[in-house]
C-alpha positions in Angstrom: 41.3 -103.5 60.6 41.2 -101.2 57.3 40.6 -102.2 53.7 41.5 -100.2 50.3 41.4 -100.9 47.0 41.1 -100.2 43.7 37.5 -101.2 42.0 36.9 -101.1 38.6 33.0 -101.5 36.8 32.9 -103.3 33.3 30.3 -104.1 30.6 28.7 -103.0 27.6 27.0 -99.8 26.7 23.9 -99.3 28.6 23.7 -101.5 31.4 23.6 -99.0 33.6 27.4 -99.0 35.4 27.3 -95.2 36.0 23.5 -94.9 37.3 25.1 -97.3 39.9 27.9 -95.7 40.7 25.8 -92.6 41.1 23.8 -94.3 43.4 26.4 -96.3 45.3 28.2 -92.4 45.9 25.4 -91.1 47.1 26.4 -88.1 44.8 26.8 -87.7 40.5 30.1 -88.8 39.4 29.2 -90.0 35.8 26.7 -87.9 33.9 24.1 -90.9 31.9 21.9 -91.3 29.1 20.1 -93.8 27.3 22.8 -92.7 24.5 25.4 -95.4 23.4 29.3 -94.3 24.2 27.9 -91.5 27.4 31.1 -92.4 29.4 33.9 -91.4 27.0 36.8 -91.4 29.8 37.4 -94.1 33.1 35.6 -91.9 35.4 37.4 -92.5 39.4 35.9 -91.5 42.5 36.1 -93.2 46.1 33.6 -94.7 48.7 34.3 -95.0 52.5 32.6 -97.5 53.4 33.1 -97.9 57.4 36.7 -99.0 57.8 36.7 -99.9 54.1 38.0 -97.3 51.2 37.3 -98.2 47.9 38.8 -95.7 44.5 36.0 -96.6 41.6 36.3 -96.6 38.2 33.9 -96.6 35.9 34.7 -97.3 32.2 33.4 -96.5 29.3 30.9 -99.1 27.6 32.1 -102.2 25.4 30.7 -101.9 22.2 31.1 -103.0 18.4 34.0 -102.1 16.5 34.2 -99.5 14.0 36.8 -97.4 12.0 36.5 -94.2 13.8 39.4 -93.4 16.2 37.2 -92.7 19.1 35.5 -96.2 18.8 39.0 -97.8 18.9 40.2 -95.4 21.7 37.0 -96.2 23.8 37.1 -99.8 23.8 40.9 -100.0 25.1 39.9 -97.9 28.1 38.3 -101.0 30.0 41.3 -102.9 29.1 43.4 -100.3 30.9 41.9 -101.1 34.5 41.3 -104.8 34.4 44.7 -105.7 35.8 45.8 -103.1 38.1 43.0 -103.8 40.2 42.0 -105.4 43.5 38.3 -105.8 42.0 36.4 -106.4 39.1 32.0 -105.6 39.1 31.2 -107.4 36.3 27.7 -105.7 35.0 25.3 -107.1 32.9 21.2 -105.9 32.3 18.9 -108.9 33.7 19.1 -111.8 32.4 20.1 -110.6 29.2 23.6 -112.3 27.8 24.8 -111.3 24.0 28.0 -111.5 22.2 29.2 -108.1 23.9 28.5 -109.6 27.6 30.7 -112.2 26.2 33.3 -110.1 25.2 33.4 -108.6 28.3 33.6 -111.5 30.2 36.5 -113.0 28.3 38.4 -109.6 28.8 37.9 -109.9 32.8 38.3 -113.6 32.9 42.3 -113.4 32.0 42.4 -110.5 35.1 44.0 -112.6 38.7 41.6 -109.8 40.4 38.3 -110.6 42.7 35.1 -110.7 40.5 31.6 -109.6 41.6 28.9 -110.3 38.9 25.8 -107.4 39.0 22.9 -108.4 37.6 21.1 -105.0 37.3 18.0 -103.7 36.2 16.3 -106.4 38.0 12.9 -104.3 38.3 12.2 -104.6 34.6 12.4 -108.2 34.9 8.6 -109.0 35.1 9.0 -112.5 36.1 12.1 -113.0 38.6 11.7 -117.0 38.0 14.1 -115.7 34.6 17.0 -114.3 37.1 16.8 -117.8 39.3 17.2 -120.1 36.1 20.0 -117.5 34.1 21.8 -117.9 37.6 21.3 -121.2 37.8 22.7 -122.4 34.0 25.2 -119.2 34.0 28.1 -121.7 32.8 30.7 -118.8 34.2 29.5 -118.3 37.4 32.8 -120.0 39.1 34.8 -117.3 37.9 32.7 -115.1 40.5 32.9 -114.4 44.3 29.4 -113.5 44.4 26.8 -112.8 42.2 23.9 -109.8 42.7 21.0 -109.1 41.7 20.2 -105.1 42.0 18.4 -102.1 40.3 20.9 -99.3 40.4 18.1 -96.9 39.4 15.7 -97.8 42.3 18.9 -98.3 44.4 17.8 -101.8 45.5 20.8 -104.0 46.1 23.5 -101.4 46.8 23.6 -102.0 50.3 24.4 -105.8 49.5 27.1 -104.5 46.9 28.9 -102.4 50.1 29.1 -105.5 51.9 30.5 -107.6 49.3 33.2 -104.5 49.0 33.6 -104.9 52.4 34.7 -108.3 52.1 36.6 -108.4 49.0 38.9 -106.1 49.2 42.2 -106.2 50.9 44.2 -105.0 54.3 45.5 -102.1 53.5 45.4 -98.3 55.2 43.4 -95.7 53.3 45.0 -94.8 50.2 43.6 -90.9 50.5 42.6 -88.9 53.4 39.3 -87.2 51.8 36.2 -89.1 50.6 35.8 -85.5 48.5 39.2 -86.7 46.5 38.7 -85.0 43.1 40.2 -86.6 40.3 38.8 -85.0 37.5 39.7 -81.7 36.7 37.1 -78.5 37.3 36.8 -78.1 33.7 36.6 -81.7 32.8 33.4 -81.9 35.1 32.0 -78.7 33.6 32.1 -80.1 30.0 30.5 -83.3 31.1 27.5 -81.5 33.0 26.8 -79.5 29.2 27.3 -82.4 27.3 24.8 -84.6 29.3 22.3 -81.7 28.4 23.7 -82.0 25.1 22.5 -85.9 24.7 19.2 -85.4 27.3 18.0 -82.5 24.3 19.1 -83.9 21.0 20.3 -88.2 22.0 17.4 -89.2 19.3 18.8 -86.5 16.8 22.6 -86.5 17.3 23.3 -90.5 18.8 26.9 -89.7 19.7 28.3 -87.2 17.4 28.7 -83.7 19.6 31.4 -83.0 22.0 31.7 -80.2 24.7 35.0 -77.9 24.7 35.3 -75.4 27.3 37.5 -72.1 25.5 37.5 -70.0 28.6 36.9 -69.8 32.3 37.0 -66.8 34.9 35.8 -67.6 38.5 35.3 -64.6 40.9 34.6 -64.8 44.4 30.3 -64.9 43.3 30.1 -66.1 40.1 32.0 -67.5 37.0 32.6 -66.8 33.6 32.1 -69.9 31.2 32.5 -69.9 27.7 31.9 -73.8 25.7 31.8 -75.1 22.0 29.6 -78.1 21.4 31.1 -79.8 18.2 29.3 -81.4 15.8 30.6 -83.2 12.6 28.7 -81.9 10.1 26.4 -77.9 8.9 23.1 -80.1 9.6 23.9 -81.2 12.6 24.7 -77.0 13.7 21.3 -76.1 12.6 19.8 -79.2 15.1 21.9 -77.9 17.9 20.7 -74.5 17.5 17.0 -75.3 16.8 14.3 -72.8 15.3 15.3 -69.1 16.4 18.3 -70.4 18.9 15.7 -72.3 21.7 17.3 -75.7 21.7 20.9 -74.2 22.6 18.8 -72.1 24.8 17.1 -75.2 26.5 21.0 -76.6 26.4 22.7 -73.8 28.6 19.4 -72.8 30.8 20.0 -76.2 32.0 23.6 -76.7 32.2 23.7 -72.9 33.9 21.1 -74.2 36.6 23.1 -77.4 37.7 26.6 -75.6 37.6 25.1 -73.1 40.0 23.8 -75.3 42.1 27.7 -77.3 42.8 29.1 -74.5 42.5 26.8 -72.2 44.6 27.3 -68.8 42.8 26.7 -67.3 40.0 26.9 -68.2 36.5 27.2 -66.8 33.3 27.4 -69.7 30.5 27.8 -68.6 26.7 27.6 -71.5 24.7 28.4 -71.7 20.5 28.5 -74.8 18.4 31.6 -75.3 15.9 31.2 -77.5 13.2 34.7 -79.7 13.0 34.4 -82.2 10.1 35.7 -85.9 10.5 37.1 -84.9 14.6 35.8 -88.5 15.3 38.9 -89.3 13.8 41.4 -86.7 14.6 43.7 -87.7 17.1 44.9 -84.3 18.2 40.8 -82.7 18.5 40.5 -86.2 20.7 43.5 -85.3 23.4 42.2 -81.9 23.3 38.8 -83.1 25.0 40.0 -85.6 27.1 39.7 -89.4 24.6 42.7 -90.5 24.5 45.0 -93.6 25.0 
């Protein structure tokens, strides 16, 4: 007997839903950060699990409203994949429970679909007596087919999660014949791989601002020819991008370069410039052109 279904992961910003579905693929799919907003798109990917085929998607973080377009766009993207799906991970950081997890949870509780809660991050919880009692007085926890305890990061608890899967979702033949599927275009990938170098060199300096267009790309049989802009909103924030005699966009492409070559197993040659484009937080049209978008 086969399963297959869709699976979609929801919660606020930093919780941790793509260092899990890293770890539960074995592989990177989403690119993180300690940075608010690092998932900007729903990111799918699929999972055989034995005779079970699940098609992920990980969603950008729910966060607080604000005016800018992208805020607006980002927080309808969870809203796009509660309803159409067979399966809902519900994710929330330990025993932690604010007015976003609550948000969340209303948003999923109105779905017909089968609801796992994840507790992650479980190994910063010094004293595990906290998880027992949340559990315990968690006045939603009916809503739930099971609830789990894990650390994504230390890939504790995945194994349980599979199982769960497993269980969950319904009879149904594989909905693709690869467990390589690529949904996400080459170039799509390749903007997210310079962008997380982006945030891991400049997240303290630049929170959320920059985004990664690729202008150009020419692949040969042993190597390929990139050419990127990182935007940025404002002349400062060029100058912080570039850092003292061009290192930090240096620092930027050595490492991008490195981890393209090694997917890709040829050579690269990466030219990176930064553009500044004022206010493209909030032009539609710059938005589509990278991707965010309704």
């Amino acid at each position: 007997m086969k399963r297959c279904g869709y699976v979609s992961i929801i919660g606020k910003t930093n919780v941790g839903k793509s260092t899990f579905l890293n770890s539960l693929s074995g592989k990177k799919v989403s690119i993180t950060s300690k940075t608010s907003q690092t998932t900007r798109s729903n990111i799918y990917t699929i999972k055989n699990i034995r005779n079970t085929q699940a098609i992920f998607i990980d969603t950008p973080g729910i966060h607080s409203k604000t005016n800018k377009a992208m805020n607006k766009i980002l927080r309808k993207k969870p809203r796009e994949v509660v309803n159409d799906v067979d399966l809902i991970l519900f994710m929330i950081s330990g025993s932690k429970f604010d007015e976003l997890d609550a948000e969340t949870l209303n948003l999923i509780k109105k779905s017909n679909s089968k609801k796992i809660l994840l507790i992650n991050k479980i190994d910063l919880v010094k004293d595990k007596s906290e998880l027992f009692e949340f559990v315990k007085h968690f006045e939603h926890k009916e809503i739930f087919d099971s609830i789990i305890p894990l650390s994504a990061l230390k890939n504790d608890g995945i194994d349980i999660v599979e199982k769960e899967i497993e269980s969950l979702l319904p009879e149904n033949d594989f909905f693709y014949d690869s467990n390589n599927f690529n949904f996400q275009s080459f170039s799509f990938e390749i903007s997210e791989i310079i962008r997380e170098k982006v945030i891991r060199y400049l997240g303290d300096e630049l929170p959320y601002e920059t985004a990664v267009q690729i202008e150009s790309m020419n692949e040969k049989d042993d190597e390929i020819d990139i050419n990127a802009l990182i935007l940025v909103s404002r002349q400062s924030q060029k100058k912080i991008v570039i850092g003292s005699k061009g290192e930090k966009i240096k620092q930027i492409g050595t490492s991008a370069r490195k981890e393209i070559k090694e997917i890709l197993k040829k050579k690269v040659r990466l030219e990176l410039w930064c553009k500044v484009k004022k206010n493209w937080l909030n032009d539609p049209v710059t938005l589509e052109s990278l991707g965010i978008k309704n």
